[in-house]
N, C-alpha and C positions, 0 to 999 in steps of 0.2 A: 219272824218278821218284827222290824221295832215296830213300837206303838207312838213313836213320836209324829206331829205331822206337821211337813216343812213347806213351806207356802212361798213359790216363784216370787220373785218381785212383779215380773208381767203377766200373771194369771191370777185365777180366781179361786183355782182348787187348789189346796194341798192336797198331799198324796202320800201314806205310807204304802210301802210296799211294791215301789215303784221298779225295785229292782227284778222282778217277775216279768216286766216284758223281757228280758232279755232270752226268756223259755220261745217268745217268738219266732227267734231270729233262726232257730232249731226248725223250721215248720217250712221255710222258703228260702231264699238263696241267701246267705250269710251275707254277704258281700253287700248286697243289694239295701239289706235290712241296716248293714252299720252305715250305708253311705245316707241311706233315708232320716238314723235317729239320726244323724250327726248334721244333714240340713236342718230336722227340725229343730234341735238347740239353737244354730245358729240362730234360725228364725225367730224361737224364743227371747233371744237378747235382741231382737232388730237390727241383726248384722248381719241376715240375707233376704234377699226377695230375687225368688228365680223368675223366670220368664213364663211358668204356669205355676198355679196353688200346689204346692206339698198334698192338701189335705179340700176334700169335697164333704158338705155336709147337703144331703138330700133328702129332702123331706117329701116322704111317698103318700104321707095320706097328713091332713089338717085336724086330724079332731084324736079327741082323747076319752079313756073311760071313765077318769077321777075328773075331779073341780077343787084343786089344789089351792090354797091362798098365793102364795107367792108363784104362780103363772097365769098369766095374760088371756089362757085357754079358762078359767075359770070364768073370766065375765062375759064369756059370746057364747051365741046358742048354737048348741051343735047342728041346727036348720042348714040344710043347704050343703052341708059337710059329706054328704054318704061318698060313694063307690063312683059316680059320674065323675067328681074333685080328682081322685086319685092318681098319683103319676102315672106317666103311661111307661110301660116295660120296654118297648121300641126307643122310645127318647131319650129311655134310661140307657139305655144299650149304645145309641149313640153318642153317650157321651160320655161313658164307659170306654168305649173303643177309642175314643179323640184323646181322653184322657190320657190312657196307658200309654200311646204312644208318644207323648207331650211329658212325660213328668210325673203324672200323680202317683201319691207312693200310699195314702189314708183316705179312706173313705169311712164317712158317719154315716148311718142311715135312718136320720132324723134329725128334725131340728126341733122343736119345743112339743111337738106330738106327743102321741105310743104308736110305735112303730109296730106293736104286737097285735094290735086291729086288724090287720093285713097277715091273711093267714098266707100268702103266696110270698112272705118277705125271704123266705128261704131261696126262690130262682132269682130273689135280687143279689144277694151275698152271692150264691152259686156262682154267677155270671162274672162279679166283679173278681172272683176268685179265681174263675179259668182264663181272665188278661191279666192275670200276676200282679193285682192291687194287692200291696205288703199287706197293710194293715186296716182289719176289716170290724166295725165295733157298731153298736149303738145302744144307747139309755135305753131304759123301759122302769115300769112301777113293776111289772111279774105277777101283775093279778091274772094274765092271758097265760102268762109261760105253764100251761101243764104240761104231760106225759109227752104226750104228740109233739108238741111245739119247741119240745127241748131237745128232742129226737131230730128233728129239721133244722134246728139252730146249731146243732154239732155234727150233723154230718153234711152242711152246707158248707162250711170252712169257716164260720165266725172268728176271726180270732179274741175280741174278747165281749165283755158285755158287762152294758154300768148296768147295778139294780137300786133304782130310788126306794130306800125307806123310809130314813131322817127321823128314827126313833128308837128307842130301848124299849116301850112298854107300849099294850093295847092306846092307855087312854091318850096319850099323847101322838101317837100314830094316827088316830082316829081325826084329829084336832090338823095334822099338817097333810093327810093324807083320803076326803072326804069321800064316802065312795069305796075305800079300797078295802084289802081285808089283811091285815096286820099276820095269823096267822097261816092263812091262805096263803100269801108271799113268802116268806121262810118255807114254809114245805115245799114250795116250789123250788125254791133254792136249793132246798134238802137233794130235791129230785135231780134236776140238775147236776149238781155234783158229784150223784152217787151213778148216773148213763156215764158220763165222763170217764168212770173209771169202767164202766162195764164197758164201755165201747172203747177205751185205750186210748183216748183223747186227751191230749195237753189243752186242746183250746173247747171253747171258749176261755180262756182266762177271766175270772169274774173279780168285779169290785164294787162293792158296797158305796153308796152315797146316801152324804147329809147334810141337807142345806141348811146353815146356822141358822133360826132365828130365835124372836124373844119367846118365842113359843118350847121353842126343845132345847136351847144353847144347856140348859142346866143338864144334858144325857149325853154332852158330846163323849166326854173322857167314858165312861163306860159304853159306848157306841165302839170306841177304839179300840179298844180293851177287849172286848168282845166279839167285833168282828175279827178282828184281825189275826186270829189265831185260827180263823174258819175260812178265809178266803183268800183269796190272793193280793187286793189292796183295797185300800180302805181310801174313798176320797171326801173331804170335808169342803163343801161349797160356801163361799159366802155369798150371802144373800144380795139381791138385786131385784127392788122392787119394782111389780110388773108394768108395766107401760098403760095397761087400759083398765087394770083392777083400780077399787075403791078400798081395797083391802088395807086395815091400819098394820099388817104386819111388818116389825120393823127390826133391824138387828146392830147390834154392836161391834162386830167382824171385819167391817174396811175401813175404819176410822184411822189405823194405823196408815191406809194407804192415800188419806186426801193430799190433794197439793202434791205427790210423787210417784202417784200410779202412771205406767208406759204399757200402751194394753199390745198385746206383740197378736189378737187375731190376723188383723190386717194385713200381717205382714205370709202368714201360712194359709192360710184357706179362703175360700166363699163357701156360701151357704144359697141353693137353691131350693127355694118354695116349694111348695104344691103347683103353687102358680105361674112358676119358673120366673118369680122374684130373682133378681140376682143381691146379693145381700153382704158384705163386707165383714160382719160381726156375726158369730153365733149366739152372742145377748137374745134377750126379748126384744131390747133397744133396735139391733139391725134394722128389724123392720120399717125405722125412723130414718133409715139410710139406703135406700134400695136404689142400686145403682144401676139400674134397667132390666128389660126381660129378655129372658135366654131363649133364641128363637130358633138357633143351633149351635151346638157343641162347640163350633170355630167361635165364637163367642163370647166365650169363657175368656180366652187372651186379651179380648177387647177390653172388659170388666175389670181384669186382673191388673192390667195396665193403664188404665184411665185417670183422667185429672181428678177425679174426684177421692176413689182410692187413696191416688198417691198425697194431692192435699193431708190427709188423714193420717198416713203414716208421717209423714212431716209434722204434724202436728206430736206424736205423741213420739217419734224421737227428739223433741224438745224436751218432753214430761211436761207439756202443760194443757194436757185431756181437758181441761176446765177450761179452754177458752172455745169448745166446740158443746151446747147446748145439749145433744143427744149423750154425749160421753159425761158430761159430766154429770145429767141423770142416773144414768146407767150405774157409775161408781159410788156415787154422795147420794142417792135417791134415797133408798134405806138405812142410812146410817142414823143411828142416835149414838152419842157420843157418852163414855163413860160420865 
């Protein structure tokens, strides 16, 4: 795998080792999977928007184990958050089912959460898996992923799975990661990848993430170096300060992109809440943008196609993100400039 990391003009992640989904397309109908990555490039460059989302991001539960600096979950009290909050598997289903028959090809199974809280997240993949969703993934820290949980994450059909670390060493892990346990996470990882081989599994396909900031920027290059010889991709996040933190965390990483960032979410996916938020951006930001609540699955088209949306995308096939207040937080919020 190189260790170079080439960073979209419309996103946010670089990504080595990008060449490794192509192990997916082996897993589900060939045919299906080039016709899905080939809308989602498009989409990429903002030269498609089908008549449903490419890609669903659902968030099943609202709270997290760490208190992370750069997330929004850091400054609200997990109060009020337990197992009542939690999506329901019925609603989930229906809109699973509306989905597949409409278009959807990806689905995320979280939005700013951990999705590992939720020890049932296994009949959510399962499900989304027996309507033929291509592509089936979601973030997590991997303080929850032990023995058990890696067992139901691979044999549910995950296709792949980000694991936030955004460190090379204890003490700096400690610093971006509050809460978590630096070598706890690797042995999980460990564990993970050595069932994969016991149980003859291509998938999950795992990738390593690390969110730049002034905190770790100086571990990125041995982060790369090191992961990427152990997993299958390596994604480098730039930083985007959180919406309701107080936190002075700040980074140098999308300076290169002010005044010519075109953010292409808008144009592939929504993202539904816990709340059944409907949400246009997978940012923290979205939230500052929620384009109404999903009350049934037929829904989804209404959201997808709305004035509001579409204003949005006009906006950033211009490239001028900075004349919409939410976006231009979102991109310049955290930037300190060399």
């Amino acid at each position: 795998m190189s260790t170079s990391i080439n960073l979209h003009k419309n996103e946010l992640t670089g990504i080595t080792g990008k060449e490794s989904m192509d192990i997916l397309k082996k897993t589900v109908d060939e045919g299906l999977w080039e016709e899905y990555r080939d809308l989602y490039s498009k989409a990429s460059e903002l030269e498609y928007i089908g008549g449903f989302p490419i890609q669903l991001d659902i968030e099943l539960n609202a709270s997290c184990n760490l208190r992370c600096p750069m997330c929004p979950i850091s400054a609200e009290s997990p109060k009020g958050k337990g197992k009542s909050t939690w999506f329901d598997f019925n609603f989930y289903k229906e809109i699973i089912d509306y989905g597949s028959k409409n278009g959807l090809k990806a689905l995320k199974l979280n939005y700013v959460n951990e999705p590992l809280i939720r020890k049932d997240i296994h009949k959510f993949i399962s499900y989304a898996k027996s309507k033929k969703i291509l592509d089936i993934y979601l973030s997590t820290n991997a303080v929850l992923m032990d023995k058990n949980m890696c067992i139901s994450l691979i044999k549910s059909g995950l296709s792949r799975i980000q694991i936030s670390i955004d460190a090379t060493s204890i003490e700096v892990y400690n610093q971006m990661r509050p809460g978590g346990d630096f070598n706890i996470v690797k042995e999980n990882l460990n564990i993970l990848t050595k069932l994969k081989e016991e149980l003859k599994s291509a998938t999950p396909l795992i990738r390593v993430n690390f969110v730049r900031t002034d905190i770790n920027e100086h571990q990125v290059k041995e982060f790369v170096e090191t992961w990427s010889k152990k997993v299958d991709m390596v994604g480098i996040q730039e930083f985007i300060k959180p919406t309701k933190s107080s936190s002075k965390v700040t980074s140098k990483t999308s300076s290169a992109k002010r005044g010519s960032f075109r953010c292409s979410f808008p144009f592939k996916q929504l993202v539904i809440t816990n709340e059944k938020k409907v949400l246009p951006c997978c940012t923290f930001w979205g939230e500052e943008m929620s384009l109404g609540v999903l009350e049934n699955a037929k829904d989804i088209e209404k959201y997808w196609n709305c004035e509001q949306i579409n204003k949005l995308r006009e906006v950033h096939k211009k490239g001028k993100y900075y004349e919409l207040e939410v976006c231009k937080n979102c991109v310049e919020g955290g930037m300190v400039d060399e």
